[in-house]
C-alpha positions in Angstrom: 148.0 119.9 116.7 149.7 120.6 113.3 152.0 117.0 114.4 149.0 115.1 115.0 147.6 116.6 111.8 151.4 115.4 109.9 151.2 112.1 111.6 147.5 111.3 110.2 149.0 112.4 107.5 151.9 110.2 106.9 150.0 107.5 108.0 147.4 108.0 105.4 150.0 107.8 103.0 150.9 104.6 104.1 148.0 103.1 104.3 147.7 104.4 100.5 151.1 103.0 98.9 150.6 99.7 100.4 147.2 99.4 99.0 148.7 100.1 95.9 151.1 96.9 95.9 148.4 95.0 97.3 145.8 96.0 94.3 148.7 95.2 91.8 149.4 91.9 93.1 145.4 90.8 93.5 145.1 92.1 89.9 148.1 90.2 88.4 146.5 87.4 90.4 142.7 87.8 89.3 144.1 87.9 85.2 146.0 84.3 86.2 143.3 83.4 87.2 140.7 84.4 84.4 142.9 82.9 82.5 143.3 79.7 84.0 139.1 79.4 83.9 139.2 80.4 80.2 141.9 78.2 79.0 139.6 75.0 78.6 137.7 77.0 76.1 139.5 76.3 72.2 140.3 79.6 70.5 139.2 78.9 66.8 142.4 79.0 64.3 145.1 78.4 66.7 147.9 76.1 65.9 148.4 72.6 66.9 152.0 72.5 68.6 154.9 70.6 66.5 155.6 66.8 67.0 159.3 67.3 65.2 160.8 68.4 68.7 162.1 64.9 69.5 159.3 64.6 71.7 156.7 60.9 71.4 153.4 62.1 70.4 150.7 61.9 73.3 147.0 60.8 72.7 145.3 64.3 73.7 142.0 66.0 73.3 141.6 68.5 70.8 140.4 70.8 73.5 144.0 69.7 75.7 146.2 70.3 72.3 144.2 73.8 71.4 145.1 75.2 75.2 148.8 74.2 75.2 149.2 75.8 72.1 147.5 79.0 73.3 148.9 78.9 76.8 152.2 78.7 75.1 151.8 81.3 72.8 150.0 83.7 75.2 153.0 83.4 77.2 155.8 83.9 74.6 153.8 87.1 73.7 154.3 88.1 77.4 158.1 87.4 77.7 159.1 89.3 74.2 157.0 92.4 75.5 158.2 92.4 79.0 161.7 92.1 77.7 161.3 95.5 76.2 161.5 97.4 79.6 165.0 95.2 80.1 167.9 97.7 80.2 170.1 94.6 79.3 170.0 94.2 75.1 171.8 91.0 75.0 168.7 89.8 78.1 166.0 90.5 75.1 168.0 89.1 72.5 168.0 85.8 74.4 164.5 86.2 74.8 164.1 86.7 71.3 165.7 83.4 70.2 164.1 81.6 72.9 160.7 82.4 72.3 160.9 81.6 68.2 164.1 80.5 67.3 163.5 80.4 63.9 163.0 84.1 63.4 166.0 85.2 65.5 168.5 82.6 62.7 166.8 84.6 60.3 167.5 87.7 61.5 169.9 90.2 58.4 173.4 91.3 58.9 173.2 94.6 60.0 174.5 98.3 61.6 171.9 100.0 63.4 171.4 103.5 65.2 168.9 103.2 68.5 168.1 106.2 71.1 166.0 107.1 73.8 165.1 110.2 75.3 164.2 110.5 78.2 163.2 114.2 80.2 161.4 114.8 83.3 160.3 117.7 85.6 160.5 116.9 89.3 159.6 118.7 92.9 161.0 118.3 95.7 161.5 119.9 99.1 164.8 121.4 98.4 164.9 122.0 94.9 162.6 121.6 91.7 163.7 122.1 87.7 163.5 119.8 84.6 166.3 117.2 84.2 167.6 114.5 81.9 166.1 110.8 83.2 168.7 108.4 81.9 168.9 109.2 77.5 170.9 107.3 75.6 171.9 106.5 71.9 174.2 103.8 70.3 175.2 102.1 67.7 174.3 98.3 67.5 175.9 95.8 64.9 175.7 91.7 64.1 177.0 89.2 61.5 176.2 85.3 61.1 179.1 84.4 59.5 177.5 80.6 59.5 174.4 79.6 60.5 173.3 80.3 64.3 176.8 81.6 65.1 176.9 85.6 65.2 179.8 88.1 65.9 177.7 91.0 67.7 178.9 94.3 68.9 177.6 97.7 70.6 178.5 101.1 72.0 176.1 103.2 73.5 176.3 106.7 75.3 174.1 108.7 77.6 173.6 112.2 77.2 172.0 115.2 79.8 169.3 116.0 77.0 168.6 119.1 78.8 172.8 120.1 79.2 172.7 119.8 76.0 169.9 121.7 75.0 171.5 125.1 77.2 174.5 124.4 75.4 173.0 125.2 71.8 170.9 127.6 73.1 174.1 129.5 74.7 176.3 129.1 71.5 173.1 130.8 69.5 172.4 133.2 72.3 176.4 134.1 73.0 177.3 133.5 69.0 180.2 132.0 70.2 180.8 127.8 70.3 180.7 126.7 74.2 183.6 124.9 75.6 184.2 121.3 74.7 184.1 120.3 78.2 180.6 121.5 78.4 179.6 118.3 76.0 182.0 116.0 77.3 180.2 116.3 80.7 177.0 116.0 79.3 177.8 112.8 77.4 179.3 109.7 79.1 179.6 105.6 78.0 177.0 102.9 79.2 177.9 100.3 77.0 180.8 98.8 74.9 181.5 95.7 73.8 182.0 93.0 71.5 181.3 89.4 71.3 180.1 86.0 69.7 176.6 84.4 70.2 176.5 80.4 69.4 173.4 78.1 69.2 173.7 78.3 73.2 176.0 80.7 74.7 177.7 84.7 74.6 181.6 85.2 74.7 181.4 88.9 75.9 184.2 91.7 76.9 184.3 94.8 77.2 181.8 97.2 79.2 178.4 95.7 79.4 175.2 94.8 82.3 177.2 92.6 84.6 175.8 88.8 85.6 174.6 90.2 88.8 172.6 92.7 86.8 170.6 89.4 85.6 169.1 89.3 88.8 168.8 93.2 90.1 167.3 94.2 86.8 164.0 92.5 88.0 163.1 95.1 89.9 165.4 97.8 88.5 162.5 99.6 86.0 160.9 102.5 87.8 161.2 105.6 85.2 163.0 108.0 87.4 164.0 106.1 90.9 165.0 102.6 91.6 168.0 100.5 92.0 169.1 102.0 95.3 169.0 99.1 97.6 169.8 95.9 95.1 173.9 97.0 94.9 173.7 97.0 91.4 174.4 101.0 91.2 177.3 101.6 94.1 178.7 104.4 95.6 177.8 107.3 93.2 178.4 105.0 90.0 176.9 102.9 87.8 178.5 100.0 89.2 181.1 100.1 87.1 184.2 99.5 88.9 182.8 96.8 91.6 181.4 95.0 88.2 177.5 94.9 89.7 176.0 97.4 87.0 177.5 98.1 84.1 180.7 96.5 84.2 184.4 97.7 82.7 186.6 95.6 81.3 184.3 92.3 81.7 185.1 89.2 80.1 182.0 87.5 79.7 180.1 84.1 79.2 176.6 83.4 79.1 174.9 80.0 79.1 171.9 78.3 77.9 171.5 74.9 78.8 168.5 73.0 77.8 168.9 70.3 80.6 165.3 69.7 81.7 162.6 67.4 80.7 160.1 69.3 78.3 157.8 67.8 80.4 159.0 70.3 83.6 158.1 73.2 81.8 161.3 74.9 82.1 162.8 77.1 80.0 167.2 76.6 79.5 168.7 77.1 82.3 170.6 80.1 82.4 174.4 80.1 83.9 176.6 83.5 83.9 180.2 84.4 84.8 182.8 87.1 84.5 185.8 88.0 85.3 187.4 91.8 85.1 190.2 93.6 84.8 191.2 95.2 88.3 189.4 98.6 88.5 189.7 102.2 91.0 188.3 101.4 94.3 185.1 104.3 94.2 185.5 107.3 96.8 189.5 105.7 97.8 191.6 107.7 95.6 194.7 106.1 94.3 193.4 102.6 94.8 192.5 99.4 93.2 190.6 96.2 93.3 192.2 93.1 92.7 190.8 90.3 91.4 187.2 90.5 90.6 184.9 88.1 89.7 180.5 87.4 89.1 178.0 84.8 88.5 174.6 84.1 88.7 172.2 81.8 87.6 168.6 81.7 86.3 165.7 78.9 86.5 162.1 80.5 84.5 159.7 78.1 83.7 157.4 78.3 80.5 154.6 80.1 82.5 156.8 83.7 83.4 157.7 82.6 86.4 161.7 83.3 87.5 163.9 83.1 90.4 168.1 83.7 89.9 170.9 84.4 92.5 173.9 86.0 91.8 177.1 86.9 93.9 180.0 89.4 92.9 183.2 89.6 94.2 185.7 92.3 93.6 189.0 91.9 96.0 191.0 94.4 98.5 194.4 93.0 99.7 195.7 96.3 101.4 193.4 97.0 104.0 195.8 98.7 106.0 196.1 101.5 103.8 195.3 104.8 105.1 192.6 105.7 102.6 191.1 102.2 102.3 190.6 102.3 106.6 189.3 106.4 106.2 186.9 104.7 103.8 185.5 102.1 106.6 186.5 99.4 104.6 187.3 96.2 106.2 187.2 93.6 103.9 186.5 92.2 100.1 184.0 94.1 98.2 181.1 91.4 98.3 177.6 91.7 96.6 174.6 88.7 97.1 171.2 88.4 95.9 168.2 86.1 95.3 165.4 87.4 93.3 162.1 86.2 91.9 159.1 87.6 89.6 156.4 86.7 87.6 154.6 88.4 85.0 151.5 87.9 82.4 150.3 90.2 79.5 149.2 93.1 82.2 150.8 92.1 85.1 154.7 92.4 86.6 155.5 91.7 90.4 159.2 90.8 91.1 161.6 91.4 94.4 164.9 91.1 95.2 166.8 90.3 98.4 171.0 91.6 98.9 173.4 91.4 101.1 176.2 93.6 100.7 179.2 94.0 102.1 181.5 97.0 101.6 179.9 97.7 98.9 177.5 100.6 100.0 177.9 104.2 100.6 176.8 106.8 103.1 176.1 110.4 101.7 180.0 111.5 103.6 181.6 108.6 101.4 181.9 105.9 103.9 181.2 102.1 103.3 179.3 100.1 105.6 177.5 96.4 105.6 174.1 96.3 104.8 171.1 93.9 103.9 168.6 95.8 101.3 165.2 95.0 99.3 163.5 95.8 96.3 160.3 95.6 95.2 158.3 96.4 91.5 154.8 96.0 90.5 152.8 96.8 87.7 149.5 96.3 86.1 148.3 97.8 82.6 144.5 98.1 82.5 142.9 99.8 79.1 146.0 98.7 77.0 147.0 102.3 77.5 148.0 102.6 81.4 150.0 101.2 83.5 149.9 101.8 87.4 153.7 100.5 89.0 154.5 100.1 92.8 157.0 99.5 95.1 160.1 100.3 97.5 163.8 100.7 98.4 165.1 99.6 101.6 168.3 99.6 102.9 168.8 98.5 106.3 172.5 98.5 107.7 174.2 96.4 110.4 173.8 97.9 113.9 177.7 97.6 114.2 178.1 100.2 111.7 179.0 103.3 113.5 179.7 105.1 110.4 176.0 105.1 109.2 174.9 107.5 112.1 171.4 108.4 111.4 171.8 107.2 107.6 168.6 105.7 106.4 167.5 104.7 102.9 164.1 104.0 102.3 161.2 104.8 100.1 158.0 104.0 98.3 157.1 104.7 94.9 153.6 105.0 92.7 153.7 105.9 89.1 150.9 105.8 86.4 152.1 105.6 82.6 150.4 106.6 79.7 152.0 103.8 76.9 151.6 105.3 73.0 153.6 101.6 72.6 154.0 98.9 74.9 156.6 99.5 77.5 158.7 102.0 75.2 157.3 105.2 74.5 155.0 107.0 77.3 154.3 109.7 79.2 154.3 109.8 82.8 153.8 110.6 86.8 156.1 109.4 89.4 155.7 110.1 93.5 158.2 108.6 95.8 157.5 109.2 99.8 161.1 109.5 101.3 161.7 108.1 104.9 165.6 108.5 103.8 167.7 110.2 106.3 171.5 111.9 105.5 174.4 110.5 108.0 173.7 113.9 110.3 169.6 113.1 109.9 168.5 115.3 107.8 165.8 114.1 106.1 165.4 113.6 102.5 161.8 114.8 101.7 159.6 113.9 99.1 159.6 114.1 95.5 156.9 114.1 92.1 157.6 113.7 89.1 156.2 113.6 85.1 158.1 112.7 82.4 158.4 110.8 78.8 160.2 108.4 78.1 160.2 107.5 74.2 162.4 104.7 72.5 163.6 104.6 68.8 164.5 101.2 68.2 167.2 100.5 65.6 
């Protein structure tokens, strides 16, 4: 009986999480619509769009002139707030000078501090506690030394907020300074670089978001899970050393080329490389990549609406080494994926796609070959809260012994409380866990609530 009572159950929930992706997509797609049926209507005051663009003027109503104008403007408003939740700062900047160009050339010489905390408290089946949810602080700098051409730099580190916090509290409870090695556990680099921004295109090097982050950050923005099944984050790092998160020693280019007819609607074409300085092979002690290499590229048209691929590529010439074949690997390190989304003013829903190839991880440290998929949703309703949804899958070869009962897959539902936009709010986070360790055991659930509360710089 209590089975039967666990399998209604577990259905139930199901049933529930799926609704909630459904509802988030029928929602983004009832606003698209609304305002496709309002868009005829002139909004008093709003500008008349600029002939100087090189572009023949066109014989248009003033009802036809009034909606491109607002359509346009609606959806610039959209992309500058939706880049906001982007992890990637040189991804908003472009957005930035995209969406009013004029503004970003205009922008002062500067040094500026940014942070972000970021605490949560979650339950699980095994275990329960607060813990830190990803803070960070840097230091971000820029200089147009002549017009539209900038020299740009950042470093940013994270730190275990709540590490931290026991440490001071021990040092004023003990009266006695903890060991350094206390802090330098609790504080680690994300991001280091420098690099030059022309009209159209970055020279970047040094550690920074990776190409193939330009496509796996679509659906990379749950507040405490997420990212598990793109590749971006690989074998217990942050994608580091395979160069699919937050790459080391990247040398970096990233292009904007305005290639289409205005007419298409499309935004510049974005094309990214790198290349990177041979890094440790993760869980093979001793070892090395060699030559590694990314790109991607990204098509978005003027209405929100994106779709990239990107492939990564990080080398392995001695495969009969001992520790490289204990690892299960068996060839190059090679990461795919295809990804599309679409947003509005309320409305996010983007998915991702991967195929991966000794690039994963089981929980004993072995690599296997897998396909995996991502999905994100959100709708904001009230201006205040925002409801997201979605999944990680992973779903490995049937060749790969190594895997035994290793399973990664879960759903997620969150509701936020926003005190501003997408950067400071409050909230809850569930994720139903069908993941299962190498021997079986299962995962379990987990619930969290959190805040998450950005200080720009």
């Amino acid at each position: 009986m209590r089975d039967c009572r666990l399998l209604n159950h577990n259905r139930a929930r199901y049933v529930f999480i799926r609704l909630g992706v459904m509802l988030i997509f029928l929602a983004g797609e009832s606003e698209l619509l609304a305002a496709e049926q309002t868009s005829t209507t002139p909004i008093p005051g709003s500008p008349s769009p600029p002939e100087a663009a090189g572009q023949p003027a066109q014989k248009t109503s003033p009802n036809e002139t009034t909606t491109a104008a607002t359509t346009k403007t609606e959806a610039g408003i959209a992309r500058v707030q939706e880049a906001q939740a982007d992890e990637d700062p040189l991804a908003k900047r472009e957005v930035a000078k995209q969406v009013d160009s004029k503004a970003a050339a205009e922008q002062p010489n500067r040094i500026s501090l940014y942070g972000s905390v970021r605490i949560k408290y979650g339950v699980g089946e095994k275990s329960s506690g607060w813990s830190d949810g990803g803070s960070r602080a840097g230091v971000n700098g820029q200089w147009q030394f002549r017009p539209q051409y900038w020299l740009l730099g950042r470093a940013e580190v994270g730190f275990n907020t709540m590490d931290g916090l026991q440490s001071i509290k021990a040092a004023f409870d003990s009266n006695a300074s903890p060991p350094a090695e206390q802090f330098s556990d609790s504080v680690f680099r994300r991001l280091l670089y420098v690099g030059l921004e022309t009209p159209n295109m970055y020279l970047i090097y040094g550690k920074n978001w990776s190409t193939y982050y330009r496509i796996a950050g679509y659906t990379d923005r749950f507040s405490v899970r997420g990212g598990n099944a793109s590749g971006a984050y690989n074998a217990g790092t942050d994608g580091g050393d395979s160069g699919t998160g937050r790459a080391n020693d990247v040398l970096q280019t990233r292009l904007q080329l305005d290639i289409f007819p205005a007419t298409l609607g499309i935004a510049p074409f974005n094309l990214n490389m790198q290349i990177q300085q041979p890094q440790p092979i993760p869980q093979v002690s001793g070892q090395k990549y060699g030559t590694q290499f990314g790109l991607s590229a990204v098509l978005t048209t003027r209405n929100n609406y994106t779709i990239g691929l990107a492939y990564n590529q990080a080398n392995i010439t001695d495969l009969v080494n001992p520790d490289i074949q204990a690892a299960r690997i068996t060839g190059n390190d090679q990461a795919f994926i295809i990804g599309t989304r679409w947003f509005g003013k309320n409305w996010y829903v983007g998915t991702v796609v991967s195929r991966l190839l000794n690039h994963m991880t089981t929980d004993e440290e072995k690599y296997f070959d897998t396909w995996g998929w991502e999905v994100f949703s959100s709708y904001t309703f009230q201006k205040r809260y925002t409801v997201t949804a979605g999944l990680n899958y992973l779903h490995p070869d049937s060749d790969q012994s190594q895997v035994g009962k290793y399973q990664l897959q879960y759903e997620l539902l969150g509701l936020r409380y926003n005190f501003k936009n997408l950067t400071q709010y409050v909230y809850v986070e569930a994720q139903f866990n069908q993941s299962r360790l190498v021997d079986g055991s299962p995962i379990g659930n987990s619930y969290f609530i959190g805040v998450q509360w950005d200080l720009p710089g």
